[in-house]
VEXDREN-2710 file (C-alpha; in Angstrom, 1 decimal):
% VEXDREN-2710
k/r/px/py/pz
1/UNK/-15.2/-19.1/-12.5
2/UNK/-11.3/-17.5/-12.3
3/UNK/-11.0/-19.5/-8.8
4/UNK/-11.9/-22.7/-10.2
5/UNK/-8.9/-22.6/-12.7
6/UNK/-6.3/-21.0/-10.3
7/UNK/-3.4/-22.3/-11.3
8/UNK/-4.0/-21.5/-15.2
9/UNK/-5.5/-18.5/-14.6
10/UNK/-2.5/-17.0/-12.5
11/UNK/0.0/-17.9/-14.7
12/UNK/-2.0/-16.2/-17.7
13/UNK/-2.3/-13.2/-15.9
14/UNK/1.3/-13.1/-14.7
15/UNK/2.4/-13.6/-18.1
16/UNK/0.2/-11.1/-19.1
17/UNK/1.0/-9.1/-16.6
18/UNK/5.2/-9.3/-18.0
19/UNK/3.9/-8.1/-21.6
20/UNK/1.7/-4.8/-20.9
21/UNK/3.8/-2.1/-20.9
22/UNK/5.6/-0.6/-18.6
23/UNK/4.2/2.7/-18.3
24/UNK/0.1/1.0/-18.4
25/UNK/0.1/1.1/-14.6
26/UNK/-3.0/1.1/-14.1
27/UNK/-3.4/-2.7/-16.1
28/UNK/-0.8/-3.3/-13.8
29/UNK/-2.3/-2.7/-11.1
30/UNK/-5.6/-4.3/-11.9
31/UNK/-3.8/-7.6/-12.7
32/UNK/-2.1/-7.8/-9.3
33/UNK/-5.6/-6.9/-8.0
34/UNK/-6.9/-9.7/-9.5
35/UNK/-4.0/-11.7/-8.6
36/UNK/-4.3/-10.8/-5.4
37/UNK/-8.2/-11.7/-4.8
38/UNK/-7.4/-14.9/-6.4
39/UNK/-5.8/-15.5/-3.1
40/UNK/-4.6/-19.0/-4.4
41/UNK/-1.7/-20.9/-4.4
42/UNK/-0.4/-20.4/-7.8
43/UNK/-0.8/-16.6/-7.2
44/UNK/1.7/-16.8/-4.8
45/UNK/5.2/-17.1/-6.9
46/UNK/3.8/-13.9/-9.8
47/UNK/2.8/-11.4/-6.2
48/UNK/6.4/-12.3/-5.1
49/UNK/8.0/-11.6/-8.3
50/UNK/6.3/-8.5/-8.7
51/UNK/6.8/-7.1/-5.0
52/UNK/10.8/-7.9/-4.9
53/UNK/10.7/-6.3/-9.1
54/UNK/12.9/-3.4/-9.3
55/UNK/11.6/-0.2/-9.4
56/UNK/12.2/1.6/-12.6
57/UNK/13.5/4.5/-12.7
58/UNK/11.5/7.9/-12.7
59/UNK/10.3/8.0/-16.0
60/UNK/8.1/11.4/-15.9
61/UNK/9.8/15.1/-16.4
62/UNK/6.5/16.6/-14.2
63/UNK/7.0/18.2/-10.7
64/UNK/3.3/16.5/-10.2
65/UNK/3.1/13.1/-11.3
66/UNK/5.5/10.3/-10.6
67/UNK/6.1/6.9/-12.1
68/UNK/7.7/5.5/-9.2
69/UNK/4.6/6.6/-7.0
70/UNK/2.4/4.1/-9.3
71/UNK/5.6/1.4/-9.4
72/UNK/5.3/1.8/-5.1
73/UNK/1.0/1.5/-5.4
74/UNK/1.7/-1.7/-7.7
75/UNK/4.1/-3.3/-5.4
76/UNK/2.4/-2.3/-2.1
77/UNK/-1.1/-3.8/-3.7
78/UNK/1.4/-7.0/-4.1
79/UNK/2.1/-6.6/-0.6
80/UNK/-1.0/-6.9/0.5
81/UNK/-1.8/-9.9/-1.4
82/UNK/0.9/-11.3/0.2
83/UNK/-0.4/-10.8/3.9
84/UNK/-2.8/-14.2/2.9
85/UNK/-0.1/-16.6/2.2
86/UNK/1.6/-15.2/5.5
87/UNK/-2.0/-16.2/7.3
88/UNK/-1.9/-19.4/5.8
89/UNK/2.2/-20.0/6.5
90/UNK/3.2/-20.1/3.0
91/UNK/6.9/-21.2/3.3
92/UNK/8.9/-17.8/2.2
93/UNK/5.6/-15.5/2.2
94/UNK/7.2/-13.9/5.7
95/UNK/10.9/-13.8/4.5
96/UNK/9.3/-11.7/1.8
97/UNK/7.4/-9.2/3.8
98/UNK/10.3/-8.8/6.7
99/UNK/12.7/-8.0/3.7
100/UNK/10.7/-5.6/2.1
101/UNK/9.8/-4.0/5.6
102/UNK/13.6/-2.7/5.7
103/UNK/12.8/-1.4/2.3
104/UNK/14.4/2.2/1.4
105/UNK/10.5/3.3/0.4
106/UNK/8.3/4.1/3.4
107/UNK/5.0/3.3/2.0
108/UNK/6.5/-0.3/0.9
109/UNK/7.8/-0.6/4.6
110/UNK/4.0/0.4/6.3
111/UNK/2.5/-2.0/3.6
112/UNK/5.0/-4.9/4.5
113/UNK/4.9/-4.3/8.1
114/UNK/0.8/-4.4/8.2
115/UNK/1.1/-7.2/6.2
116/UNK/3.1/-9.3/8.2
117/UNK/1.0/-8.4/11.1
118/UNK/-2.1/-9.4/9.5
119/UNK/-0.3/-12.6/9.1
120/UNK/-0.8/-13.4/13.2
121/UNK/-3.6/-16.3/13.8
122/UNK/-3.7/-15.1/17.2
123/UNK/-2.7/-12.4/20.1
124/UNK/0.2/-14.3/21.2
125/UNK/1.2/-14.4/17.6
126/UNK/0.6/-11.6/16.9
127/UNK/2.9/-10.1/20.0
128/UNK/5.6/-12.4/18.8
129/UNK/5.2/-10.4/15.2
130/UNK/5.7/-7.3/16.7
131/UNK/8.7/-8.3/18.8
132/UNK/10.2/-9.1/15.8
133/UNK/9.6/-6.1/13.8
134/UNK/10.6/-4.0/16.8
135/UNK/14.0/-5.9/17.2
136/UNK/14.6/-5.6/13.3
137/UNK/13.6/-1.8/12.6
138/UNK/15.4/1.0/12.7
139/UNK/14.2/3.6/15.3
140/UNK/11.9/5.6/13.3
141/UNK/10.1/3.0/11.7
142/UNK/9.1/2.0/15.5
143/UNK/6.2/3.4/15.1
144/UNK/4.5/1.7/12.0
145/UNK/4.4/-1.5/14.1
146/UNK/2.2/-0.2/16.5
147/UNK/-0.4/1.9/14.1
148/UNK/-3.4/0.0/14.4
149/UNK/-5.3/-1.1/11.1
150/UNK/-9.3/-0.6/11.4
151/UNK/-10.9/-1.6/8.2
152/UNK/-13.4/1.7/7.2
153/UNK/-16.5/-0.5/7.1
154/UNK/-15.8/-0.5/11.3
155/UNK/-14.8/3.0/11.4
156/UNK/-18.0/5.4/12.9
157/UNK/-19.8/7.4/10.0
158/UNK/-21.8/10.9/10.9
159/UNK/-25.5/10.9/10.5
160/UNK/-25.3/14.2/8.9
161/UNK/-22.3/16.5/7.9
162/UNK/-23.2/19.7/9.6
163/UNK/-20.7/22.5/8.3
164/UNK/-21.8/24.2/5.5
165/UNK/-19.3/26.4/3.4
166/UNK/-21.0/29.8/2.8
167/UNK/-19.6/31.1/-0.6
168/UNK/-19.8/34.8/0.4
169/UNK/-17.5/33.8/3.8
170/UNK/-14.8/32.2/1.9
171/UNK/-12.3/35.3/1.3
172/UNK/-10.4/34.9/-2.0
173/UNK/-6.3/35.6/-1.7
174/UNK/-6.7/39.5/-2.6
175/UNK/-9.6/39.9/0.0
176/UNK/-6.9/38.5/2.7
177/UNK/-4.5/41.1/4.4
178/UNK/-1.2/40.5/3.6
179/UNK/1.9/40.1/6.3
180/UNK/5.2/41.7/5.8
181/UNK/6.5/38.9/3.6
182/UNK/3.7/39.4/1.0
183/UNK/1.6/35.8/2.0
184/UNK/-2.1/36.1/2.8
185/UNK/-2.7/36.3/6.9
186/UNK/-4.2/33.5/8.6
187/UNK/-7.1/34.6/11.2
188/UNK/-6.9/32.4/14.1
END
């Protein structure tokens, strides 16, 4: 029902999407989700808004939780989205992902790289693709381009998991000889 009323529909949840709070990421999120499996035309302009948005800054006093890491999963899920327009040679949807695959944030970098790659109709194309990325990158980031995406519905499951965890084997921290520097050995 969302599909056949794309355009309306995308610009209601973008809009929406500008009025939920900043710290509601997970709404957030969900809304680019959406956006993103709308995969139509009029989704196109609110995923690129939302993936070249600036990132706030960290907004959480915790050593374990960071708002930037859900700002990054937003704008990565954004990312991905993207990767359909690229298939379908949306004018700007590449410009998009080879900008943000220079971008200071690693996980936004993998996300625009795979993206970009996905974008290839073919194995010359996609060759082409990784040419480019190699030429543009800097050294470290080499490697991305050539990780290889396997969706996990093709990756090999086990029958059966065989180990077992035997309560009585595991040794708790004062059960564990300790080295010279007070830290619990490690058999080997």
């Amino acid at each position: 029902m969302l599909r056949k009323r794309d355009p309306e529909v995308s610009n209601v949840l973008y809009t929406v999407y500008k009025m939920v709070p900043e710290m509601e990421y997970f709404l957030r999120w969900q809304i680019v989700e959406t956006l993103k499996e709308l995969g139509n035309k009029a989704a196109y302009g609110p995923l690129s808004s939302i993936v070249t948005s600036r990132i706030p800054p960290e907004r959480f006093e915790s050593k374990e939780h960071f708002s930037q890491d859900y700002e990054i999963m937003i704008r990565s899920n954004a990312l991905e989205g993207l990767a359909v327009y690229s298939e379908h040679k949306v004018k700007g949807a590449d410009d998009i992902l080879l900008k943000m695959a220079k971008h200071k944030n690693i996980t936004l970098r993998r996300s625009a790289i795979r993206s970009y790659l996905k974008g290839a109709s073919n194995k010359k194309e996609m060759s082409e693709r990784s040419d480019a990325l190699k030429r543009m990158l800097d050294k470290k980031d080499l490697s991305l381009v050539t990780l290889r995406v396997t969706e996990v519905r093709e990756v090999p499951h086990p029958e059966e998991v065989t180990t077992r965890f035997e309560r009585s084997k595991i040794k708790r921290d004062d059960q564990m000889q300790k080295g010279e520097d007070g830290a619990p050995k490690v058999e080997r």
